[in-house]
C-alpha positions as CSV (number, residue, x, y, z in Angstrom):
1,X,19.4,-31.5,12.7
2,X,16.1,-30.5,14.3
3,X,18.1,-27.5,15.7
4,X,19.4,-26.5,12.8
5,X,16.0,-26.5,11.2
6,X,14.4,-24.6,14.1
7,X,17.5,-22.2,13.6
8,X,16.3,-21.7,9.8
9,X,12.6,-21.5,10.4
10,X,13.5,-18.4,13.0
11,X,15.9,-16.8,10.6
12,X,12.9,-17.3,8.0
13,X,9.9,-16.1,9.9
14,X,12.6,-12.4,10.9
15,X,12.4,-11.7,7.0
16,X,16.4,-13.1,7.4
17,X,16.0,-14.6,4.3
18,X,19.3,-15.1,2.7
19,X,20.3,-16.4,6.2
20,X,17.5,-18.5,6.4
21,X,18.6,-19.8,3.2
22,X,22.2,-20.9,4.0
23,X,21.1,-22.8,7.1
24,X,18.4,-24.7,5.5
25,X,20.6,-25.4,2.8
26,X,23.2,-27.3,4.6
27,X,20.9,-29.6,6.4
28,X,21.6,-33.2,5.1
29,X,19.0,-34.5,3.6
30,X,16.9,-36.9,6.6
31,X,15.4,-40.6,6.3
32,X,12.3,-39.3,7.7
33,X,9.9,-38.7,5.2
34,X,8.2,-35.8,7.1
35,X,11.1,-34.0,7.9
36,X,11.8,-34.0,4.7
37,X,9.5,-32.3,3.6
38,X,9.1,-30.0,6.4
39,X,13.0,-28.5,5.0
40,X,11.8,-28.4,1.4
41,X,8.5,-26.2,2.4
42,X,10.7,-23.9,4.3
43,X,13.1,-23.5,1.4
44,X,10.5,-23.2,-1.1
45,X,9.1,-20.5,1.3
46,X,12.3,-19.2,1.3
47,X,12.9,-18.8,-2.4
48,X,9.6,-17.5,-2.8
49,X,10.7,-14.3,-0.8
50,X,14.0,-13.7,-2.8
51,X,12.1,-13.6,-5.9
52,X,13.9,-16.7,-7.0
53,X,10.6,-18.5,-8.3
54,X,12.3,-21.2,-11.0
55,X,13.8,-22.5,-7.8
56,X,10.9,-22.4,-5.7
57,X,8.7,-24.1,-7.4
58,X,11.2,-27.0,-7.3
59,X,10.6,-27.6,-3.6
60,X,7.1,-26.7,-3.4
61,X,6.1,-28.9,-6.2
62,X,7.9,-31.4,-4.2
63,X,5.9,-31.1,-0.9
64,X,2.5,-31.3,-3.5
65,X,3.6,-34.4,-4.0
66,X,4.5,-35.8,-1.3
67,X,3.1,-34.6,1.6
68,X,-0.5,-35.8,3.5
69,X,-0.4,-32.7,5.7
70,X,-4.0,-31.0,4.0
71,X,-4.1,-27.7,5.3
72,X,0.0,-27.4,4.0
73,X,-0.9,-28.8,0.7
74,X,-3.6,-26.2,0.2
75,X,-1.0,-23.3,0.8
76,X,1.3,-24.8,-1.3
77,X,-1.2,-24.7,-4.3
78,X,-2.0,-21.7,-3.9
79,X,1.8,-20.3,-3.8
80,X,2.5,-22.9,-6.9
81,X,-0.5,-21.3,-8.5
82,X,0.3,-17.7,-7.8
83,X,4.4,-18.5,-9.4
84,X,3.0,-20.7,-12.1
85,X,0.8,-17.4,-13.2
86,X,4.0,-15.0,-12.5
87,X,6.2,-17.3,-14.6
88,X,3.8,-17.6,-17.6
89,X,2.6,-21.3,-16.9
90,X,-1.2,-20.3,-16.8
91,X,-2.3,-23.4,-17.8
92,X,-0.4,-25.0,-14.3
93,X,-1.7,-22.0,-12.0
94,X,-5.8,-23.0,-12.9
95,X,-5.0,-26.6,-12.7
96,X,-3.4,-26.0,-8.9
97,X,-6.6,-23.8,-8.3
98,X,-9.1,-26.4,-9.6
99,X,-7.9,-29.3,-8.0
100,X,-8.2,-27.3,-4.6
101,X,-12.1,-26.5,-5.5
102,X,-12.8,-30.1,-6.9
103,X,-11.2,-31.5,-3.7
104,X,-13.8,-29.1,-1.3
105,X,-11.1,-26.6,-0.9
106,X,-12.7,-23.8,-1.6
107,X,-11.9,-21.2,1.0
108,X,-11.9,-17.9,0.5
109,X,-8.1,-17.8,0.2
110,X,-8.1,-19.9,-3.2
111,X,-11.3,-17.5,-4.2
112,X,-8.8,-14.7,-3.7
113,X,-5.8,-16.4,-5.3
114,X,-8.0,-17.0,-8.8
115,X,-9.6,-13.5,-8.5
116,X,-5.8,-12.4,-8.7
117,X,-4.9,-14.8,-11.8
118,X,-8.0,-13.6,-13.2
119,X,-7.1,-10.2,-13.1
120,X,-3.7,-10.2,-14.5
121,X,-5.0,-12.1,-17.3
122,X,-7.2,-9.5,-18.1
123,X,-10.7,-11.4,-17.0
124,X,-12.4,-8.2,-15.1
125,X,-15.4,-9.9,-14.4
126,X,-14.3,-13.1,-13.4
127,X,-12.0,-11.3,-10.7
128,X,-14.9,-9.7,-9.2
129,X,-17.1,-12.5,-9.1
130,X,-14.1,-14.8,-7.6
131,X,-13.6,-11.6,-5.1
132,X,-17.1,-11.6,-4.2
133,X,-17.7,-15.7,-3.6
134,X,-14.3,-14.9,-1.4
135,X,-16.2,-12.6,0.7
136,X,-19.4,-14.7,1.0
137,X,-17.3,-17.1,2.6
138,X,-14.8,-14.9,4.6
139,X,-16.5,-11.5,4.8
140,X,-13.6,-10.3,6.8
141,X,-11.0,-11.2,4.7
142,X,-8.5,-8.1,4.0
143,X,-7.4,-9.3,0.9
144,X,-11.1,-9.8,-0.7
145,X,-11.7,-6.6,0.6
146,X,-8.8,-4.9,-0.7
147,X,-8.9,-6.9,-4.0
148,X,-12.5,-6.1,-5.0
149,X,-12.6,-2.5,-3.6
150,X,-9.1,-1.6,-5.8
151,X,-10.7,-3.8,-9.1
152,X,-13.8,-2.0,-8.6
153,X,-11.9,1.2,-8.8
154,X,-9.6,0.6,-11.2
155,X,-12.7,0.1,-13.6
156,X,-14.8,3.5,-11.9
157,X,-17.7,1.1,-10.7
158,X,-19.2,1.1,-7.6
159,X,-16.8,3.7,-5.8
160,X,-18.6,4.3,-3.0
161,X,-18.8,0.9,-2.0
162,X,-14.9,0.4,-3.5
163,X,-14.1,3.2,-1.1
164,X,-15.9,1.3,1.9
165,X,-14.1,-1.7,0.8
166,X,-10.6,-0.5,1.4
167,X,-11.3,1.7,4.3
168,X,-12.1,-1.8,5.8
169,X,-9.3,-3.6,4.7
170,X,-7.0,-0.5,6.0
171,X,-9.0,-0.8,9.3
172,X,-7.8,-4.8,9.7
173,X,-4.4,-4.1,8.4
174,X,-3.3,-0.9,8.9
175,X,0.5,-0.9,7.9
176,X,-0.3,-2.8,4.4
177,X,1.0,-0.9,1.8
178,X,-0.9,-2.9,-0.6
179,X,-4.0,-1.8,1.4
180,X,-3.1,1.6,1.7
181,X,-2.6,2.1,-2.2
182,X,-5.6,0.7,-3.2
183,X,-7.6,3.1,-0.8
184,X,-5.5,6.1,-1.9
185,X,-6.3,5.1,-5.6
186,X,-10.1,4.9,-4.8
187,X,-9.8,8.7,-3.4
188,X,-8.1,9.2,-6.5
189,X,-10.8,7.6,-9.1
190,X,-13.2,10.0,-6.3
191,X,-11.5,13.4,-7.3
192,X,-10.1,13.5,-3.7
193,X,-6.5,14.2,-4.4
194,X,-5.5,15.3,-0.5
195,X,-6.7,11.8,0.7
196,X,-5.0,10.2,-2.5
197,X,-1.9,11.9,-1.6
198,X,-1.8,11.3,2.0
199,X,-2.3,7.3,1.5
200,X,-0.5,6.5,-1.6
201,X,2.5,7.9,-0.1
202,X,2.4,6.4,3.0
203,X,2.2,3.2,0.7
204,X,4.8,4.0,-1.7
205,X,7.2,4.2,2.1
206,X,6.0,0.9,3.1
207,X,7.2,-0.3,-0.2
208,X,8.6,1.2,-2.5
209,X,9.8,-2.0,-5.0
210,X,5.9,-2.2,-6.1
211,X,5.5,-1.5,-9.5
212,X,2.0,-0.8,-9.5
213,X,2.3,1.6,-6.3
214,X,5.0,3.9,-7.7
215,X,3.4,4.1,-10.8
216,X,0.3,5.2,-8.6
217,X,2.6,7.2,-6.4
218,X,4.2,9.3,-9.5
219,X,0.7,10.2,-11.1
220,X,-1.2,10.9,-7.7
221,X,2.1,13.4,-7.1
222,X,2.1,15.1,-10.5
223,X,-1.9,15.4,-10.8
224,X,-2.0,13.3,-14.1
225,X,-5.0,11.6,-15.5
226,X,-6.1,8.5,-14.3
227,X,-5.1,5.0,-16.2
């Protein structure tokens, strides 16, 4: 079985997904306890990355449950908290964040993960202030830097320093298209259309099933007026 597993995890960490799937799948289910949970995070994992949440959050739950392993239970609140928020359950997703800062868990990663909730529900401040605790802790975090620098932007405040922002998170993770959008949107909110151009599209060919960066891409392209 431990073969078969390791054969699963490889096909999962290639981006083989629906592979990775069907071997994980057909493992019987072990006596250890451990291993047990080590196949249900990888098929959580797994699920997570075909978009198939409802089933997702059926093994990650699990291994919340279950498992002693700390630094695996954090990540698995935070992914349980980031599908409870895309599948409506709001109330789930801040009680997965909360128990991570009442229990001293308070890295910047779960800073980043409640900035995100907070913004998609519409909380503009809150998201900054949960992006900037995020970077007091981690101040080279890509994802606080990305995440304040584009909230920043999307409200025209601060642009300079949103535009320092991204450049930075661009300079730690170059091939992000997530990154990459962001800084082309702050050229954008900046009258710099060239620059806008140039980084928003390399985005939208890093990705181009992102909602948010071909929306971006077809208004940076046709000149309109920003959102």
């Amino acid at each position: 079985m431990a073969d078969t597993l390791q054969e699963g995890i490889r096909l999962y960490i290639q981006g083989k997904y629906r592979e990775a799937l069907t071997v994980l799948l057909s493992l019987d289910s072990p006596s250890d306890d451990e291993a047990s949970l080590e196949i249900a995070y990888y098929i959580g994992l797994t699920y997570v990355r075909l978009k198939r949440y409802d089933d997702a959050l059926i093994y990650l739950e699990q291994v919340v449950t279950t498992s002693k392993n700390e630094k695996r239970l954090e990540q698995c609140r935070l992914t349980l908290a980031v599908l409870y928020n895309f599948t409506g359950r709001k109330n789930l997703a801040e009680h997965e964040i909360n128990e991570l800062v009442e229990n001293g868990n308070d890295s910047a990663g779960v800073y980043c993960t409640r900035a995100f909730m907070n913004w998609e529900q519409g909380n503009r401040q809150q998201a900054i202030d949960d992006y900037e605790k995020a970077l007091s802790i981690n101040p080279e975090s890509p994802t606080a830097l990305n995440g304040l620098g584009y909230v920043l932007a999307c409200q025209e405040r601060e642009l300079t320093r949103a535009l320092s922002l991204c450049k930075k998170a661009v300079d730690l993770v170059p091939n992000s298209a997530a990154c990459l959008d962001s800084l082309g949107w702050v050229y954008y909110m900046l009258g710099l259309d060239k620059e806008a151009k140039n980084y928003i599209t390399r985005a939208h060919s890093y990705d181009t099933n992102s909602k948010d960066i071909a929306e971006h891409y077809a208004l940076v392209m046709q000149g309109g007026a920003t959102l």
